[in-house]
C-alpha positions, 0 to 999 in steps of 0.5 A: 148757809154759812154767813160771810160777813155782818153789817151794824147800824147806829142805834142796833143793839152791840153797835157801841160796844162793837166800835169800842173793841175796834179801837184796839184793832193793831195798825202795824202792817207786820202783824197781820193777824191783830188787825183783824177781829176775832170773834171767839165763844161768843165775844169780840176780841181786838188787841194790838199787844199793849191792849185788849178789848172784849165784849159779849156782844158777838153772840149767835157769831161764827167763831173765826177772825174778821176784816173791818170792811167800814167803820163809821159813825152810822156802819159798821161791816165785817167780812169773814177773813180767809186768813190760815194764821192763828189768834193769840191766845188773849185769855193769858194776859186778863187779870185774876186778881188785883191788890188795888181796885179804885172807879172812875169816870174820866181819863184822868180821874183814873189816871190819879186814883191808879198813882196815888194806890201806887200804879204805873203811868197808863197810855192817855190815848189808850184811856180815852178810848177805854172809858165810855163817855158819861160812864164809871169804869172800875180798874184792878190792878196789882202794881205798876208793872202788871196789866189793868183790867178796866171793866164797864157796861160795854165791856172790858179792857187791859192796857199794859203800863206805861214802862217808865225804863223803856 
């Protein structure tokens, strides 16, 4: 029997985790592809090119990209996408490595402890949706110009830097 879609209640487990990676589902309707979710060896994967969200929570999932058929407080229903184009490869732009590593528990903590070990300017809204409500996170960064690994219990983030010359 091959499953088709699956539906997420509140207060499953992987519900909140499952909704932070769809905060970086894209919106942009010429690429197609990053407004789906890719489930891929076990995790969920949402990017829109400025970020990245992942989570280990898509265990015992069918490989393949999905369609986010609701998304509410209480639902959460994905349908398998009949869709012929290829996933990026999101592994590239995870960091390795990092000079600087500094934890946080809001936005704007995080935002300082970033500039003041010599980072660039990251996306508010972007953090907002990164940082659990009531949890640390750690950010790894090398400078101002490369990705932000911002890891926590749900899962992990990259936020590209805000450019300061675009």
């Amino acid at each position: 029997m091959k499953i088709t879609g699956y539906t997420y209640h509140k207060h499953e487990d992987g519900f909140a985790e499952l909704r932070f990676v769809l905060k970086a589902l894209s919106t942009d309707p010429t690429r197609e592809v990053l407004s789906m979710l890719c489930v891929r060896d076990g995790q969920f994967i949402a990017t829109d090119r400025r970020r990245l969200h992942v989570t280990d929570k898509a265990e015992g999932h069918e490989d393949g990209l999905y369609t986010v058929l609701a998304n509410t407080a209480k639902l959460i229903v994905l349908g398998k996408a009949e869709y012929d184009g290829k996933y990026p490869n999101t592994k590239q732009v995870i960091p390795t490595s990092s000079d600087h590593t500094a934890s946080a528990a809001t936005p704007e903590m995080l935002q300082h402890c970033v500039s003041k070990d010599g980072g660039g300017c990251l996306n508010h809204q972007y953090l907002l949706d990164t940082i659990p409500k009531g949890e640390f996170v750690t950010v790894a960064f090398t400078d101002e110009l490369s990705p932000y690994l911002i890891s926590h219990a749900k899962g992990f983030a990259v936020l590209m830097p805000i450019r300061g010359d675009a």
